[in-house]
C-alpha positions as CSV (number, residue, x, y, z in Angstrom):
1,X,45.1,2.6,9.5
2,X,41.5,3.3,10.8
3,X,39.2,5.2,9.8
4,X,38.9,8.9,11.9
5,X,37.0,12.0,12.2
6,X,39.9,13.5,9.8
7,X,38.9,11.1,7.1
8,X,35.4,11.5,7.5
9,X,35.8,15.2,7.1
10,X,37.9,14.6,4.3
11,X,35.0,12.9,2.7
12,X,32.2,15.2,3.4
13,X,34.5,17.9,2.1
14,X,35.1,15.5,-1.3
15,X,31.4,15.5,-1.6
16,X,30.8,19.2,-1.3
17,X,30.6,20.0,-4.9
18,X,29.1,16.8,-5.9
19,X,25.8,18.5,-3.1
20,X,26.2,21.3,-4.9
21,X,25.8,20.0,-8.0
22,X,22.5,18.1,-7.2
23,X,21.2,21.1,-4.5
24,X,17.5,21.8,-5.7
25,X,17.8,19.2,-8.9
26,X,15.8,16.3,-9.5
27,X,16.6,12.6,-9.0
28,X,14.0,9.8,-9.9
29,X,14.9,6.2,-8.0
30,X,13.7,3.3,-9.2
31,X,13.9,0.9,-5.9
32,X,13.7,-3.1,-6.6
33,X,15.5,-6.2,-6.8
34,X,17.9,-7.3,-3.8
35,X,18.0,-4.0,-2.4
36,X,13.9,-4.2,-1.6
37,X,14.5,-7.9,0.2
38,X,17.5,-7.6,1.9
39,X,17.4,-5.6,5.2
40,X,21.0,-4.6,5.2
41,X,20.5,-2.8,1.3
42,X,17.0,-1.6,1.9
43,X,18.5,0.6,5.3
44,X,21.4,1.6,3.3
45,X,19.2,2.7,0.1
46,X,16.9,4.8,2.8
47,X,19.2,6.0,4.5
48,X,20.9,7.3,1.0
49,X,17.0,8.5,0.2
50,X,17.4,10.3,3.2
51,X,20.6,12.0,3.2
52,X,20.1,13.6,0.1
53,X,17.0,15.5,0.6
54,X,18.3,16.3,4.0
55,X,21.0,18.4,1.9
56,X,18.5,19.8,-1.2
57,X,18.3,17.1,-3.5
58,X,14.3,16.9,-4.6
59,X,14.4,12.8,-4.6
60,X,11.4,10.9,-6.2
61,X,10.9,7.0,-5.5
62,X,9.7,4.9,-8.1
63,X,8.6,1.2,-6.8
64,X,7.6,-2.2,-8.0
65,X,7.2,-5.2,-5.9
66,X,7.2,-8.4,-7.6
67,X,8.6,-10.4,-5.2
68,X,6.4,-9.4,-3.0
69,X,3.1,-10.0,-5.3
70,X,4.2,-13.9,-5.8
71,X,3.9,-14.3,-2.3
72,X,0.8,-12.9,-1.7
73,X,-1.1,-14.3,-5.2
74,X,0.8,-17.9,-3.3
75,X,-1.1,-17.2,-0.2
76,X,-4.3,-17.1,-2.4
77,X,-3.5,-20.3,-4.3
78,X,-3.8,-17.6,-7.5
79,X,-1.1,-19.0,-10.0
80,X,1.8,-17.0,-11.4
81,X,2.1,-16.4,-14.9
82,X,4.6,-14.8,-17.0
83,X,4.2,-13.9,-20.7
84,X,7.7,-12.7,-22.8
85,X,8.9,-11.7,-19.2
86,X,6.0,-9.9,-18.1
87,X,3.1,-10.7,-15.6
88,X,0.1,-11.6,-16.8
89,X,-2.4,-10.0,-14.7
90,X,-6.3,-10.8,-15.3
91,X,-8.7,-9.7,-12.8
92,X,-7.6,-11.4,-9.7
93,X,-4.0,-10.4,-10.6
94,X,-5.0,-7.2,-10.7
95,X,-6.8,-7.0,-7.6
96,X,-4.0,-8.1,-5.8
97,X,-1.2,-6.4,-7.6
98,X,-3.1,-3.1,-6.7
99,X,-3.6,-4.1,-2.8
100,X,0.0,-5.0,-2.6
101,X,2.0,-2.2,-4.4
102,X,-0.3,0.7,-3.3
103,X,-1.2,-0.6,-0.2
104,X,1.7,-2.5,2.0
105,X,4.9,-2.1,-0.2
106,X,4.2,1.6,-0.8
107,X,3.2,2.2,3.1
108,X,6.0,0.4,4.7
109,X,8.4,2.1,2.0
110,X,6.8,5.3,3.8
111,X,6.5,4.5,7.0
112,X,10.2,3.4,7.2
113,X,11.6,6.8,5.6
114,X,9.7,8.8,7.8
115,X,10.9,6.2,11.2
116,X,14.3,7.0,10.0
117,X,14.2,11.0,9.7
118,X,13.2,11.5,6.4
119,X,9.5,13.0,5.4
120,X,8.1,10.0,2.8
121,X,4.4,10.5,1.1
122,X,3.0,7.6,-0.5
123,X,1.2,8.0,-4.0
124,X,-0.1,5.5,-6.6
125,X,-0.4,6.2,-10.4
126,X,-3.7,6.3,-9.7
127,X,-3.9,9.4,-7.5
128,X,-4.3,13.0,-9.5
129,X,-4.1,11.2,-12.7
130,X,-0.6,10.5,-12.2
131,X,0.2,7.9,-14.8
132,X,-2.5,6.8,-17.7
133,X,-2.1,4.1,-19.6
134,X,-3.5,1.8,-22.3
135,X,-4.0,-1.9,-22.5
136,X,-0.3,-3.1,-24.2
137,X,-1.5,-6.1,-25.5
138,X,-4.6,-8.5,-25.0
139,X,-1.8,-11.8,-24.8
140,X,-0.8,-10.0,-21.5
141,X,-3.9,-9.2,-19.9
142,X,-4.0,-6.0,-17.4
143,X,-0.7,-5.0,-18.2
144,X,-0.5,-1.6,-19.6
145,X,1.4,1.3,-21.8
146,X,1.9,4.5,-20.1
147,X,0.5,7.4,-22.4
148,X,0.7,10.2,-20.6
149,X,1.8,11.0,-17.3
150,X,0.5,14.3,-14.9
151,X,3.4,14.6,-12.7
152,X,1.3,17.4,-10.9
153,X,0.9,15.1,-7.6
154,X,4.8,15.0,-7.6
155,X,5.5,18.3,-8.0
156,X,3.6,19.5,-5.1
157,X,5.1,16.7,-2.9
158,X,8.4,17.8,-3.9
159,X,7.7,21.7,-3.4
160,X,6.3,20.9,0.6
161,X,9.3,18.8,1.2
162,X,8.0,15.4,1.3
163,X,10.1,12.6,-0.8
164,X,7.2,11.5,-2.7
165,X,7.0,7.2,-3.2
166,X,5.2,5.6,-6.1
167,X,3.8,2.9,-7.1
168,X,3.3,1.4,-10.6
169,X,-0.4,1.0,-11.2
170,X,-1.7,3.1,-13.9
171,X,-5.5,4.2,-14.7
172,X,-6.9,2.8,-17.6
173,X,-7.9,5.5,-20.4
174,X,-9.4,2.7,-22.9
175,X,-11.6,1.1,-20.1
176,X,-12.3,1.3,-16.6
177,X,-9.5,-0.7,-15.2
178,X,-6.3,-0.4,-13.2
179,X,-3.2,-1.5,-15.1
180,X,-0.2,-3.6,-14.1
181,X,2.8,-1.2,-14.9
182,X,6.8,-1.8,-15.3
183,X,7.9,-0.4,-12.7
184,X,11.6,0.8,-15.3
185,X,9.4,2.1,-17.6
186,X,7.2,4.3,-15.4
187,X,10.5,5.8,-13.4
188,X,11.9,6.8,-16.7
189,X,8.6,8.2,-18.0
190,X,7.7,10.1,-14.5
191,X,11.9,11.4,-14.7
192,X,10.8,12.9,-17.9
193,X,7.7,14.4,-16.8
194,X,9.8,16.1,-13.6
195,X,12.5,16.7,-15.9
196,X,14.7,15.3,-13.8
197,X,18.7,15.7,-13.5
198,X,19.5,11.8,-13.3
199,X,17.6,8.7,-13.4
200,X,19.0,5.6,-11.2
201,X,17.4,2.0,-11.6
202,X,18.3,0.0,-9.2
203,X,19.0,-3.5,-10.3
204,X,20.8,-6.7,-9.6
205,X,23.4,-6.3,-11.6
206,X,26.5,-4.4,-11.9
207,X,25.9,-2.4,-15.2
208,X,26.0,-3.4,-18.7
209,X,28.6,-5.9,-19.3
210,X,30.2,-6.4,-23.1
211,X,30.9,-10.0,-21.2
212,X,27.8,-11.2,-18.8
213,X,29.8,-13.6,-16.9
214,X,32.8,-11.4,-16.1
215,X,31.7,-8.1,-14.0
216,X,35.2,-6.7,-15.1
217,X,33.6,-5.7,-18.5
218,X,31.7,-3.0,-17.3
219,X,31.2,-0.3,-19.5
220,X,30.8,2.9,-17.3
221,X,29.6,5.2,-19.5
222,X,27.4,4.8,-22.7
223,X,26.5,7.2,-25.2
224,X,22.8,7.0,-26.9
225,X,24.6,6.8,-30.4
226,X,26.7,3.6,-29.4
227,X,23.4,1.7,-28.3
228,X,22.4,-0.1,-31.4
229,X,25.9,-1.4,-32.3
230,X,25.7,-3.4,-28.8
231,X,22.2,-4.5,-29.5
232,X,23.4,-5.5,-33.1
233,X,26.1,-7.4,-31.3
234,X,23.9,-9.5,-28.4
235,X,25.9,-7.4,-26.1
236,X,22.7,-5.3,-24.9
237,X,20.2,-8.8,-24.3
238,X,17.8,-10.4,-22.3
239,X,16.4,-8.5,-19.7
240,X,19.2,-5.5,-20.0
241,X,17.0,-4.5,-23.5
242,X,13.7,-3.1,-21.4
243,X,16.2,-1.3,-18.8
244,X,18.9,0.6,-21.2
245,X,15.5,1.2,-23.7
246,X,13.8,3.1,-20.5
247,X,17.1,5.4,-20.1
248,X,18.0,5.9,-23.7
249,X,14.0,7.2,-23.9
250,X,14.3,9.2,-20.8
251,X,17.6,10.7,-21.9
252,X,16.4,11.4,-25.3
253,X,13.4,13.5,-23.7
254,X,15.5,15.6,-21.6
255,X,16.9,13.7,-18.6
256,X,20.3,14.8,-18.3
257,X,21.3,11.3,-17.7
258,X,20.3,7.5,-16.8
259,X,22.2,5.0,-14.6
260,X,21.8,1.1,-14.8
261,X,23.2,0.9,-10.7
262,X,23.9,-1.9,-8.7
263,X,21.5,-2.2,-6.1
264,X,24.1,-5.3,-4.0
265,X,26.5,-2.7,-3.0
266,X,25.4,-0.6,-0.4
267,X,25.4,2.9,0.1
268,X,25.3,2.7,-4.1
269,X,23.3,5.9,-4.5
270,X,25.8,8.1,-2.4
271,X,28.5,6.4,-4.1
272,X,27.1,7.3,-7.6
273,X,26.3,11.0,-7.0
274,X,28.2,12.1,-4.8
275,X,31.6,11.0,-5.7
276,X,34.1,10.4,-8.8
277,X,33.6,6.7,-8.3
278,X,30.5,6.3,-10.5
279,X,29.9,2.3,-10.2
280,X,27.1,1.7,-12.6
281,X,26.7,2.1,-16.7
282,X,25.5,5.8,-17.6
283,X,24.0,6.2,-20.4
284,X,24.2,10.3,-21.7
285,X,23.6,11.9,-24.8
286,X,26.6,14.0,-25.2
């Protein structure tokens, strides 16, 4: 049977209280992974952007662009080094880490939300004071440790309309430097600064999995207290750790909730909010 105008009322009229729900709330996005390369995901997440603060919802972008950054430090002949998972960034890291996220990634990220109907400003961490940070640790160079964040730039965005789109370079507070940021970790901080209804990160997986090689293990809904069991038992590892530590800290400082989403299906985002069929791992504290 094909899909008609009777079903696609249907679903508009399923998603009515969902809109509701979210009308004038706050939702931090943090865009990356497959859904940042591929054109197919990166229209669908847009146009999801898009949708949503067509019909009220105050929706903040949170970007990184690593991908992007390897290619460029290639160009350069600038090698790419990674400490415990991280990028170490000296100088000429830095340098280029800065031009790409704030510059290209963060402008065509704009450019193409307002092409496509929506009304996108680009900021950096840098403008207003928006995140400060420390150095984390010497062994990583110019990476740093967001201490305090002045969501005031975001706020006024938000209150003139705009979808505001940031990227993840810090000012330094313990010397005058910019600072490589994690792009998880500065969504989850900026969603607690905005006091945000939900938190989404984007990612390239389908959740957390009790079993990593069978996506049928999903768990769809965590609560904070059941988090250090699963640690205890390997089943919270490797690169999940840094992502469900950014949403048990946001939800612990007032985010209502945090989702670990898969950024590979499309129209994820509408899918998640505004429907029954939540299709990532939630972590909540009640």
């Amino acid at each position: 049977m094909s899909f008609n105008e009777i079903d696609r009322a249907q679903v508009l009229a399923e998603a009515l209280p969902y809109i509701q729900k979210y009308t004038g709330k706050t939702v931090v996005v943090k865009y990356g992974g497959n859904a940042m390369i591929s054109d197919e995901l990166r229209q669908a997440v847009i146009s999801d952007i898009i949708l949503l603060s067509l019909v009220g919802v105050r929706v903040v972008v949170v970007h990184g662009g690593g991908p992007e950054i390897s290619q460029m430090l290639k160009k350069l002949d600038i090698e790419s080094r990674f400490v415990d998972g991280l990028r170490y960034t000296d100088k000429a890291t830095m340098d280029v880490v800065q031009q790409v996220l704030c510059g290209r990634v963060n402008k065509d990220l704009v450019a193409t939300l307002n092409r496509l109907g929506g009304r996108a400003l680009g900021l950096c961490g840098l403008d207003g004071g928006l995140f400060q940070a420390r150095q984390l640790d010497e062994k990583y160079g110019l990476v740093g440790e967001i201490v305090k964040v002045d969501a005031a730039p975001v706020f006024d965005a938000l209150n003139c309309g705009y979808i505001p789109v940031v990227s993840t370079v810090a000012q330094g507070i313990d010397a005058e430097v910019s600072y490589n940021i994690n792009a998880d970790t500065a969504a989850a901080k900026l969603a607690t600064a905005l006091e945000a209804e939900r938190l989404l990160l984007l990612t390239d997986v389908r959740g957390l999995l009790r079993d990593p090689k069978d996506e049928s293990t999903l768990i769809p809904e965590l609560q904070l207290s059941s988090v250090p069991a699963l640690e205890r038992e390997g089943i919270i590892s490797g690169g999940m750790i840094p992502k469900v530590d950014c949403c048990v800290e946001s939800v612990r400082s007032g985010v209502k909730s945090a989702v670990i989403l898969d950024g590979r299906v499309e129209h994820s985002i509408l899918i998640e909010l505004l429907s029954d069929a939540g299709i990532g791992t939630m972590l909540t504290n009640y």
